[in-house]
N, C-alpha and C positions, 0 to 999 in steps of 0.2 A: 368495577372501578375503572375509570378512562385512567389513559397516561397521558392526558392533553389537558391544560387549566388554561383560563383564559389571565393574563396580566396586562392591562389597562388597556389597547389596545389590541397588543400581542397575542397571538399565542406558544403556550409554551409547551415544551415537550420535558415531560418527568423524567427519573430516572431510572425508574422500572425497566421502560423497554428497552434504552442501550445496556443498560446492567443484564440483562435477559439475553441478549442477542451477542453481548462479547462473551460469557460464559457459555454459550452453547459454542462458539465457534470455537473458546480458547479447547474446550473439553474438546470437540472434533480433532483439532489438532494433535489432543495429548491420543487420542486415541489411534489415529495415525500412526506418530510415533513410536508407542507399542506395538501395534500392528507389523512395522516395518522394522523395530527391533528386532521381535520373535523371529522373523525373517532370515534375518543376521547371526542371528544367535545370542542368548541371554549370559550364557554362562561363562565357562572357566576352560581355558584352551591349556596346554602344557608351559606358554609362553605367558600367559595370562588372560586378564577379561578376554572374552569375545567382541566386537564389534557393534554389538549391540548393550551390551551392560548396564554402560552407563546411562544411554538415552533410554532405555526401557525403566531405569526408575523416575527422569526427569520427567518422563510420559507418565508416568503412576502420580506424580507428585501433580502435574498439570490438571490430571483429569479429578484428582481430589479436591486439589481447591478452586479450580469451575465448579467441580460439582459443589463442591458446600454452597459456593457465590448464588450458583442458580436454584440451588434448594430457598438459601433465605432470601433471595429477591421472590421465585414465584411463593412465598408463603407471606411473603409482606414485613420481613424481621431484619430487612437492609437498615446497614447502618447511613447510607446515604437516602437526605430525604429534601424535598424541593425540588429546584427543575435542575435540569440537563442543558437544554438551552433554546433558545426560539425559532421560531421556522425558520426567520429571516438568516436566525446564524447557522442552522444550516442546511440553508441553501447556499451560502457561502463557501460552506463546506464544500458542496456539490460543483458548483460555478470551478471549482480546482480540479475535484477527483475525476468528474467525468473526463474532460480534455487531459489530464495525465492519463488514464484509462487507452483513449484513444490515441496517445504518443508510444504507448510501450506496444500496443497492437499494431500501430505503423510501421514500428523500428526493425521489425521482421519482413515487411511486402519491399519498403522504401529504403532503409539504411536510417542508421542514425544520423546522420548529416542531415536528410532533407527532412526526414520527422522531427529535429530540434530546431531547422527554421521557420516550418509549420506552426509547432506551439510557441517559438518565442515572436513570430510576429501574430497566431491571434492573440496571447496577452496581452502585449501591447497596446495592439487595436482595440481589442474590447474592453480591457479593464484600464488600462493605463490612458486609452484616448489618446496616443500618439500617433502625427502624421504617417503617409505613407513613407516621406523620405529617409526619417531615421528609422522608424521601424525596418525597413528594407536594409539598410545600413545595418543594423544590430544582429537581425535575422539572421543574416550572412555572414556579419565579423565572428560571431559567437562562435559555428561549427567549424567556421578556416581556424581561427584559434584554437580548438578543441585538437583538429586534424593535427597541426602544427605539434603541439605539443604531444599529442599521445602517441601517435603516429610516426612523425619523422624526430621528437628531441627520448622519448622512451622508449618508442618500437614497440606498443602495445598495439593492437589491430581492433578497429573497432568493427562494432557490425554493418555491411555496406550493402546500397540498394542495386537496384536499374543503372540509375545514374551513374552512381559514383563507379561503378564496372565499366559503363560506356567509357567516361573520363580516362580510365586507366588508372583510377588511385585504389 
């Protein structure tokens, strides 16, 4: 049985495989958890719980209801039935996650200042179709603004690149 149907044009994608694919990762996760509980310690210290206690049963509870989820989606007994959504929406999806993907792996080489004017002039540009000269203007107001505020009005320290070390800020 495919998890693709075709609707008028479109195609669509069921909801087999995102219900299959968050139930395996949510389970990964719960099992982690565990994992790094046990770690910690499960139990009962003199002063009380141990460190890991509580997250060791949140991880027990995680990985029981993925697992049920992934048992009745690969067995075909979901209570969700129809589509999920079309390629078109998500590649939408995508046209976002990738370029955030590639700002939070920038923000470590660059600093966040020039990685958030990187992604807020390509949205811009590519989805919004605005000129070079506000986009340039926006790019730029956004992380001065950010600096301003987090920087010199709260004194939180944000992560800085090249740049912003040559600058002295």
């Amino acid at each position: 049985m495919t998890d693709e149907k075709e609707a008028g044009d479109e195609q669509v994608v069921g909801n087999r495989g995102p219900e299959v694919g968050v139930a395996v990762f949510l389970l990964a996760i719960g099992a982690l958890v565990v994992a790094d509980s046990l770690r910690v310690g499960i139990g009962w210290a003199d002063d009380g719980p141990r460190s890991g206690y509580f997250p060791f049963y949140v991880g027990l509870f995680l990985i029981g209801s993925s697992g049920w989820t992934l048992l009745r989606a690969l067995i075909g007994r979901s209570p969700l039935k129809g589509e999920f959504a079309t390629r078109e929406q998500i590649g939408l999806v995508f046209a976002v996650l990738v370029p955030m993907v590639v700002y939070v792996a920038l923000i470590a080489g660059l600093g966040i200042y020039v990685a958030s004017f990187l992604l807020i002039s390509y949205f811009m540009k590519r989805h919004g179709k605005y000129g070079w000269p506000i986009t340039a203007a926006v790019a730029a107001a956004v992380p001065i603004a950010f600096f301003l505020l987090f920087e010199r009005w709260f004194l939180v320290l944000l992560p800085k690149g090249p740049l912003e070390r040559a600058l002295g800020f």
